[in-house]
N, C-alpha and C positions, 0 to 999 in steps of 0.2 A: 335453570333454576326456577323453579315456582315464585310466581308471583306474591304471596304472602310471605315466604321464607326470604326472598329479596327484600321484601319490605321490613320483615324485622332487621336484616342484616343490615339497612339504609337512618334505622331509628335505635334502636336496643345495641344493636352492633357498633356502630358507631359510638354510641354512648359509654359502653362498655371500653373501648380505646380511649374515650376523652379522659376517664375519670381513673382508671387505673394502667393507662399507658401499659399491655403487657409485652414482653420480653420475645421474640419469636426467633427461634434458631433452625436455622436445616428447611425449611420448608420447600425449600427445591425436592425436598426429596418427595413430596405428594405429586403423584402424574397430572399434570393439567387437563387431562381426559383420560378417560378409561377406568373399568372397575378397580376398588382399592378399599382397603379395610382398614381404618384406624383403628389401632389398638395400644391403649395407655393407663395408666395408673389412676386409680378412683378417690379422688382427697376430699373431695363435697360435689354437689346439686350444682354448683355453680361453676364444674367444670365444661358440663353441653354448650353453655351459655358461651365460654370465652372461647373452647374450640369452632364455635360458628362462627365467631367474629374476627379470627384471625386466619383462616382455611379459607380461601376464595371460591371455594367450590359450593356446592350446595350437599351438605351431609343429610343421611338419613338415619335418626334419631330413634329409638326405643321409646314405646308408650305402653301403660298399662290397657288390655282391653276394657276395663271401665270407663276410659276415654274416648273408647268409641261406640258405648251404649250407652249414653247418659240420657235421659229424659226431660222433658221443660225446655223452657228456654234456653237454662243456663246448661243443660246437655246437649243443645242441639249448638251452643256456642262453641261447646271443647272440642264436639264430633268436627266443627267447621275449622277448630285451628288446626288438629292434628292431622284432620286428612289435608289440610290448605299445606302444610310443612312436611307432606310426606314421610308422616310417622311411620313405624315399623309396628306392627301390635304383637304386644307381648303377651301372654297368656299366664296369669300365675298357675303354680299346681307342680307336678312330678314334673321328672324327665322327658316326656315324652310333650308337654306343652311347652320345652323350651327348647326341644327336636322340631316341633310346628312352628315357633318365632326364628330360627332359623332358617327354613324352608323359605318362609315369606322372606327374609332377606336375600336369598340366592338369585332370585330375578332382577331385584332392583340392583346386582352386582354387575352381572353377565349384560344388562343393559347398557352397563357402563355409568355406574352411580357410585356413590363414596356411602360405605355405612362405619359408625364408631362401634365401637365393642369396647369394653371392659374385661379383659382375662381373669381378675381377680372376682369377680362377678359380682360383685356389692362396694359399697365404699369403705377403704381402709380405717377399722374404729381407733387405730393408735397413730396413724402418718407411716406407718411400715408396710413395706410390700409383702404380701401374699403369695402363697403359689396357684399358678396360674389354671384357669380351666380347658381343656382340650378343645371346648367347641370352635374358638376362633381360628384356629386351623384346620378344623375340618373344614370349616364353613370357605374359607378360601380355597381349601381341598376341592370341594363341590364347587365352587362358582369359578375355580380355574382365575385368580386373581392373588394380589403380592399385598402385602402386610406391613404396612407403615407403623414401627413401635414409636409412643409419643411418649414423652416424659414432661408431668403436668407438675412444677412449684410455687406452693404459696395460696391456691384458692382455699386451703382449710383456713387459711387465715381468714382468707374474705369472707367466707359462710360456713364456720362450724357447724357441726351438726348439731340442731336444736335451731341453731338462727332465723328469726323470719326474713332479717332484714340483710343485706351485706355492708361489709363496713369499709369505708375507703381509709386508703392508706398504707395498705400491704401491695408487695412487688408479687404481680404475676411472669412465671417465666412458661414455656411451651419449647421444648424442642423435638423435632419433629427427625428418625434416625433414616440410615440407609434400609429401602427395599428389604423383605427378605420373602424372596420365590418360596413357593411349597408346592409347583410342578414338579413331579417328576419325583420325590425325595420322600413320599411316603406309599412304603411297601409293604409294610407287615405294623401292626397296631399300636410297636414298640418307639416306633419312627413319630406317629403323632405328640405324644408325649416328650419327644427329642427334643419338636419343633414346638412345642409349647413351651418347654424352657430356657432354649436358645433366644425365643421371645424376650421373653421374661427379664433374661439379664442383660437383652438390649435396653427394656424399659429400666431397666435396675440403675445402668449405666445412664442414662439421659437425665434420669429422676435424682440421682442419687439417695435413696432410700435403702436405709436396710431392708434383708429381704430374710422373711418365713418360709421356709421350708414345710407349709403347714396350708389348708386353706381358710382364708375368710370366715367367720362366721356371719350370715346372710342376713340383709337389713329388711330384704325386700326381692322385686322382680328388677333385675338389674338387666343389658345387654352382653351377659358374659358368662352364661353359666358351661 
């Protein structure tokens, strides 16, 4: 675990437990070593935040690359957090720069790192699930690693969207489902999509959210396109 990322997880992370105690289910099911890819439903901003502080592991997080060109002081502080917390850089643009923020996740996989994903690929604008996007299983496809579905309730509460602030007093829950392998089980391109929604309605099931047979309409450069 990097040292800065410890250190949030010693101060922010803990804080985050004191203040809204959340709910954590199934977490045996994240491997205590080895590559693994979370992937869960997107309710607000403040879901990064509580899956670091209840994950024991060290995850590696989605950044915009504005994050890591910023200029002055105060760019040369963002460039210092997010490579200190082993961001992933994201590229906004077409398809093929979120084929590039992929890419860069595939080593920090096979190394043996934990990265999150979002399949719906932006945050949900009604509390409803989305249909899911394919890269998250390619991306374990390519890095030869299994696919922890997580199911995120209650942080819309904590920080809607528009919120600067979070508001205490709302139940966070997390649960965290069984493995699902994608060695071996995609053959032809019909198979990706199988396994994208086989995902999908693990997360369905953990979250219990209704589910869109539809996708997202996109807020931004999320980890899930």
């Amino acid at each position: 675990m990097r040292p800065l990322y410890g250190l949030a997880k010693l101060t922010a992370g803990n804080l985050l437990r004191l203040c809204w105690r959340p709910v954590v289910e199934g977490l045996e099911h994240v491997p205590g070593q080895g590559g693994v890819i979370l992937a869960g439903n997107h309710l607000s901003v403040a879901d990064e935040f509580f899956l670091a502080a209840v994950v024991p592991r060290h995850i590696a997080f989605w950044a915009k690359a504005e994050y890591f060109a910023g200029k002055g002081p105060r760019g040369w502080l963002t460039r210092a957090v997010v490579n200190g917390m082993g961001a992933i850089r994201v590229e906004r643009g077409d398809g093929r720069a979120a084929l590039a923020a992929f890419d860069a996740a595939a080593p920090v996989l096979r190394a043996g790192g934990v990265v999150a994903i979002y399949p719906e690929g932006t945050r949900s604008p009604d509390g409803r699930l989305y249909r899911g996007r394919t890269g998250v299983v390619r991306l374990a496809r390519q890095a030869e690693v299994p696919i922890v579905p997580v199911g995120v309730l209650g942080t819309d509460k904590i920080q809607p969207v528009g919120a600067r602030l979070p508001r205490v007093g709302s139940r966070v829950t997390f649960r965290f489902g069984r493995p699902i392998e994608v060695a071996g089980r995609i053959g032809r391109p019909a198979d990706i999509r199988a396994v994208t929604d086989e995902l999908m309605a693990e997360i369905q099931k953990l979250s219990g959210q209704e589910y869109v047979p539809r996708y997202a309409p996109k807020r931004g450069a999320d980890g899930g396109r």
